[in-house]
N, C-alpha and C positions, 0 to 999 in steps of 0.2 A: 517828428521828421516830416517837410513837407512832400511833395511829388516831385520839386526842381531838386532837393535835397539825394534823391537815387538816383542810382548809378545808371547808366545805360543797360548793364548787365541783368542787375536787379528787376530791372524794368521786361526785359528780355523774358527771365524765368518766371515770372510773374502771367506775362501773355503764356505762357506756354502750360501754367498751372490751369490758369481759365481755360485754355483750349481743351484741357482734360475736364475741368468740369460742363466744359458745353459738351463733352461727346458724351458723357454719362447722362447728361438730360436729353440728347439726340436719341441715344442706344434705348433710354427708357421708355420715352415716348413710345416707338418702333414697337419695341416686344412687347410691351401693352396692350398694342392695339392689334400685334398677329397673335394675339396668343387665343389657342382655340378652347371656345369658351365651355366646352362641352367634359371635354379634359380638365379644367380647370376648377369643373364644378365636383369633376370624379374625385381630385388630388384631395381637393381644401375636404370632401367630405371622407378622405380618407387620416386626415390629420396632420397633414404638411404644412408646417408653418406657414413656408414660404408661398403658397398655393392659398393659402387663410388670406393674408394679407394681400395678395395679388389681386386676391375676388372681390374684399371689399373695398380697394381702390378703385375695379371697372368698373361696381356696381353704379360706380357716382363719377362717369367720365369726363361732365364738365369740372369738377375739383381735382381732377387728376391733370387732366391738362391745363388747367390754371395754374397748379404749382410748379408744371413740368417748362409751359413756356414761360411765366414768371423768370424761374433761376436761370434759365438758357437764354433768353433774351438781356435779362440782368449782366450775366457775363460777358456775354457776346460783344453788349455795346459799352463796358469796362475794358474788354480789351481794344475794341477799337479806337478809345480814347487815348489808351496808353500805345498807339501804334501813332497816334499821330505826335502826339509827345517824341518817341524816338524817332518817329522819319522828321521832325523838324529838328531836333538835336542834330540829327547826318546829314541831311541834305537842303536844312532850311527851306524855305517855303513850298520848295516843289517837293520834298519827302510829304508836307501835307497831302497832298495830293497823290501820290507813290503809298501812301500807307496802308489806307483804306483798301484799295487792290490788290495789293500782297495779301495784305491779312483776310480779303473776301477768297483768295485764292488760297489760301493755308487751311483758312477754317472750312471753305467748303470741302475738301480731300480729304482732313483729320480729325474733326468735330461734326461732319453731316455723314458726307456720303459712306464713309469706309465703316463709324459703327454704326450705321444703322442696316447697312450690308452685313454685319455682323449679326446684328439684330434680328432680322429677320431671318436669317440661318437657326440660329439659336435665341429663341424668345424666352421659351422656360430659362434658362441656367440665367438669362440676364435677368428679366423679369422678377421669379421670384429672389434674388439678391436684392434687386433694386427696390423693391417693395418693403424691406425692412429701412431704408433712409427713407425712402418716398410718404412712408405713411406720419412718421413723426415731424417730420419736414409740411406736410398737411399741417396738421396741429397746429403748427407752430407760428406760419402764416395764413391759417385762417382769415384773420379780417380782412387782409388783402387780395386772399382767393375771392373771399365772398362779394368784396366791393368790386372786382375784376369782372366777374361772374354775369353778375349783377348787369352791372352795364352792356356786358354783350350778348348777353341773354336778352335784353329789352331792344337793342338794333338788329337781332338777328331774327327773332318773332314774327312778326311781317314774311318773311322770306320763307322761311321753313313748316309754318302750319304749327298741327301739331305737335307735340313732343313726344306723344307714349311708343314706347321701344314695344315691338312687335319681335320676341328673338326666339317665339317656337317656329320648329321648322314643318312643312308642309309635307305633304306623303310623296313628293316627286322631288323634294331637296333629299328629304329621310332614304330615298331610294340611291340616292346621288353620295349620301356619305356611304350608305351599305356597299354597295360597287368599289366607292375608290379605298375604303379600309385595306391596312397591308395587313392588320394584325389578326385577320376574321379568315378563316380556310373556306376554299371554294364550296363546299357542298354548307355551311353554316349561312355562305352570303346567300346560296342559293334557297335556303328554306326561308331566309327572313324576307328576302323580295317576293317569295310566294306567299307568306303571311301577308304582305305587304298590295298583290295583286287580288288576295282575296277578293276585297270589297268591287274588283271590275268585273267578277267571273258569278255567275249565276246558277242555279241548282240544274238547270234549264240546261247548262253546257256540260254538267258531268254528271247526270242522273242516266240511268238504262233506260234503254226506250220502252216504249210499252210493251213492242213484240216481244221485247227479248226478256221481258219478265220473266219467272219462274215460280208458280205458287202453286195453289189445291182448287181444282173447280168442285162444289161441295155436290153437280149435279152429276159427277164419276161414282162408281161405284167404288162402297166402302173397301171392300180388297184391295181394289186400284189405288187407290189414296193410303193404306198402308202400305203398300208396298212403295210406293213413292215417297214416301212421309220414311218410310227404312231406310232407301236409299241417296234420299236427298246431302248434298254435300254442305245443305246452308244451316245455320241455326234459325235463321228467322224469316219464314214465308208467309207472303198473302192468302188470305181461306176468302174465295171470293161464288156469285153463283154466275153463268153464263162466261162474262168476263170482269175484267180487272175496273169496270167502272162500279160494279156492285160486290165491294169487298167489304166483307160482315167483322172482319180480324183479323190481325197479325199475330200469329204464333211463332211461339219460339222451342222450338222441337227438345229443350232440356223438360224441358216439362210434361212428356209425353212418353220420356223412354220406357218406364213401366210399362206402359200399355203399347207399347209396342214390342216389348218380350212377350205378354202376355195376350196378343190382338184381339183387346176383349173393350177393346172400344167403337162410337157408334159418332153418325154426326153431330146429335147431338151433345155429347159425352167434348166431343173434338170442338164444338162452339164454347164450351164453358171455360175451355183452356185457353180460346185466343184473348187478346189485348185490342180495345179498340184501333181503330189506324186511326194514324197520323199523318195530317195532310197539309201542304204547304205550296206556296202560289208558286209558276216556274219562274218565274221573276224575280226569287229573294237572292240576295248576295249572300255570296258564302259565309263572309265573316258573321253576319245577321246569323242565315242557318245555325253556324255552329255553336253561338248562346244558345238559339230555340234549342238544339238538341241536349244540351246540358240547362238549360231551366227545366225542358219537360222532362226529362230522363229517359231520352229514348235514344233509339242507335239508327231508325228506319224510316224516311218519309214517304208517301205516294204525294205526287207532285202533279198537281192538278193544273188548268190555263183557265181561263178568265170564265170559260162556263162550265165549269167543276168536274170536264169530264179528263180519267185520269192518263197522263202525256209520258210518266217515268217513277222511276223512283232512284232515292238518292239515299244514302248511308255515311251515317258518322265517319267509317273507313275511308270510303270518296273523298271526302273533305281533306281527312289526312293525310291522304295519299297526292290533295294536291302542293301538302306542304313539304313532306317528308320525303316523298317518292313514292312508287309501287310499292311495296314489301308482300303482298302475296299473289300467289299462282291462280290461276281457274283452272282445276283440273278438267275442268266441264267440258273446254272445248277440244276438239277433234281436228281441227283444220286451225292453220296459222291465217293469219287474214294481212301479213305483209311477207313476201316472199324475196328475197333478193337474186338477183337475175346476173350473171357473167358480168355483162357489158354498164355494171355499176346501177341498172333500173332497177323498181322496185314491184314486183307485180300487186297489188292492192285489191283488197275487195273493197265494193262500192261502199259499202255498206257501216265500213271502216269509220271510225269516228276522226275527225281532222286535230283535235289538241291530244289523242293519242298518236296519233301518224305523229304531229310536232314533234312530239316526245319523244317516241321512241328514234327518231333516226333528225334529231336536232333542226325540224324544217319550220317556215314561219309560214306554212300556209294556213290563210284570211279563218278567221274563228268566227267574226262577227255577225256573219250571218247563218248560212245553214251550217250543219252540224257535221253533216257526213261529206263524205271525200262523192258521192251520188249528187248528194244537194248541191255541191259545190259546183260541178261540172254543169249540173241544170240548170241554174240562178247565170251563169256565165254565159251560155247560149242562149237562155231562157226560151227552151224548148227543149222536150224530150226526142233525141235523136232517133232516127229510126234504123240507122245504120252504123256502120265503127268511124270513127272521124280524130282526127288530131288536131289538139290545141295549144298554144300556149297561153298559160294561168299563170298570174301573178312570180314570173319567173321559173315555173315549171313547165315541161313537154310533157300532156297528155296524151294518150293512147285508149280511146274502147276498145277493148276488148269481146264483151258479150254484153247484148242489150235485152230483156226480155220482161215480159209485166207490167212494163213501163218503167223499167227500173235498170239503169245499168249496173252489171253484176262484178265485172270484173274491169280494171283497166292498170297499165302501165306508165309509172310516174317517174322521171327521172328530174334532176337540177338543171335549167339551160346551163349551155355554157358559159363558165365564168362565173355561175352560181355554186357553192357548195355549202355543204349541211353544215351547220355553225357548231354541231359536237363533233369531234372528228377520232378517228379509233372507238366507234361503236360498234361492236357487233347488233344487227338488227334483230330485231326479237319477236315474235308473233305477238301483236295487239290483244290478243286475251293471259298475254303473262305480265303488261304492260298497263294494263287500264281493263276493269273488272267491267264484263257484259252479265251480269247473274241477277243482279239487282238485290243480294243477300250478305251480311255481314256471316262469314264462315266464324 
């Protein structure tokens, strides 16, 4: 039977079969190329057929879309022939002309845009369906994918460079899927973007200062040191002589209890029990630190600056505590060092650390440079005031309060206006239940 041999009808059902086979190579396309590749690699490695065959079709996307516009293009322009066929049967020589338009206007609404709109709604459910005809369908014109290929692989060259696909993602995309995941609960996204900021935070930002150390000066008298070494709340202190730059060892007080039922120990006796220290630049990034601490096997660093003398010290806890959160108390301290005040301000001690201030009452005040809510104030002016003065910082209203030593002791922080704290239903917390000043893993 030739083509003049059918019916108009024929001809009719015919265009309208094609139009469903170009929206199946429209719809495949589409979901192909939305389907997220990371999912995909989860499915196929969990044993979904359909998620099998999907991955090793992307894996080779100029074969995919050779066979996808091959059939699509094939049909497309079979019906368009068979449209001019019937508009010159109905309206002789101007249906020629009428055909073509109609059917660009048919196919564009029910063969493009409506499944690929589909499409891109639901990539999996089409996708992997479509991947079970798509891959045999491969197969099967191979030598015309490859000679298609072929040729527009070699005009396309020149234009495009390289070809090697780059599809690991970077630590600032990885941050961007962690954020917009629906399926990840707030406090899970929160620990993995803290994994994830590790490597910008340094031991330098969350170790205890030097003053605020807590160890054994070996030049106290032995009473005094057992008695300190009874009462000490830490397991693992500095044994140093004078100060914290000439520390002989790190003890760790389980190793001592005997003898301190029995206080029939001496310094020397007390040197035998420490562990050399461990010391590390202030400069390492956390992630770095915390291999060092699981290669060397240790839980306690002194944190030395560029001329070895000692600046802080940092603890295995510290680090977790930047991923996990707080989880323990200092009973040590006696005074809260953030106070909240009626009128929503916050009274601060100077001395206060700024990424525990952040934390504890959700604020984004500047880390990068000094450390303390003192330094901050000082670097801004860049001068120590001599009297009480108010400022505005980085969308905060400061208040001195007390200046004394050179150091201011106390001030008053509130949000400008139109600023507010980014955790909201926080009870504030005093900064030594929030962020450890001991410098001692309890």
């Amino acid at each position: 039977m030739t083509l003049a041999e059918l019916s108009t009808s024929a001809l009719l059902g015919t265009i309208l079969g094609l139009t469903a086979l170009s929206a199946y190579f429209s719809s495949s396309e589409t979901a192909m190329t939305a389907l997220n590749r990371y999912r995909l690699r989860h499915l196929a490695g969990e044993g979904h057929a359909g998620a099998r065959k999907a991955l090793r079709l992307t894996e080779q996307p100029d074969r995919l879309l050779g066979v996808i516009l091959i059939g699509n293009n094939f049909v497309n322009f079979l019906a368009a022939s068979l449209g001019a066929v019937i508009g010159l049967r109905l309206f002789g020589d101007t249906g020629v002309v009428l055909a073509p338009i109609a059917l660009t206007l048919f196919f564009l609404v029910f063969a493009e845009v409506t499944p690929k709109t589909i499409a891109a709604r639901r990539p999996e459910a089409l996708a992997f369906g479509s991947a079970h005809v798509l891959e045999p369908l491969l197969k099967l014109t191979r030598p015309l994918v490859w000679l298609t290929n072929g040729v527009s692989n070699a005009i396309a060259k020149p234009f495009i460079g390289s070809t090697d696909n780059n599809d690991h993602l970077s630590a600032e995309e990885l941050r961007t899927v962690v954020r917009e995941s629906a399926r990840v609960s707030a406090r899970h996204k929160s620990m993995l973007l803290s994994i994830l900021d590790l490597e910008n935070v340094t031991v330098n930002d969350i170790m205890v200062p030097r003053d605020e150390i807590i160890g054994i000066d070996l030049h106290d008298d032995m009473d005094d040191i057992l008695d300190a070494l009874a009462s000490s709340q830490h397991t693992r202190l500095p044994i140093y002589r004078d100060n914290v730059n000439n520390v002989v060892g790190m003890l760790h007080l389980r190793r001592l209890a005997r003898h301190l039922e029995q206080r029939d120990l001496d310094k020397h006796g007390l040197l035998k029990l420490t562990r050399e220290p461990y010391y590390v630049p202030e400069a390492t990034p956390l992630h770095t630190q915390l291999v060092n601490f699981q290669r060397e096997r240790r839980r306690t660093a002194l944190v030395v600056d560029e001329y070895g003398d000692v600046q802080g010290i940092v603890t295995l806890e510290d680090i977790l505590e930047e991923i996990v959160g707080e989880f323990t108390t200092d009973y040590a301290a006696n005074m809260p060092e953030i106070m909240p005040m009626p009128d929503g301000a916050y009274l601060i001690d100077g001395a206060a650390v700024l990424r525990d201030i952040n934390r504890t009452l959700g604020w984004n005040l500047p880390t990068r440079g000094p450390k303390t809510l003192n330094g901050l104030v000082v670097e801004a002016l860049q001068t120590i005031p001599d009297t009480n003065l108010c400022l505005r910082l980085d969308g905060y209203l400061v208040e001195t309060l007390q200046i004394s030593d050179n150091v201011i002791k106390h001030l008053i922080v509130r949000p400008a206006v139109g600023k507010h704290p980014q955790a909201t239903g926080v009870r504030p917390a005093p900064l030594s239940s929030v962020g450890r000043r001991d410098g001692a893993t309890d």
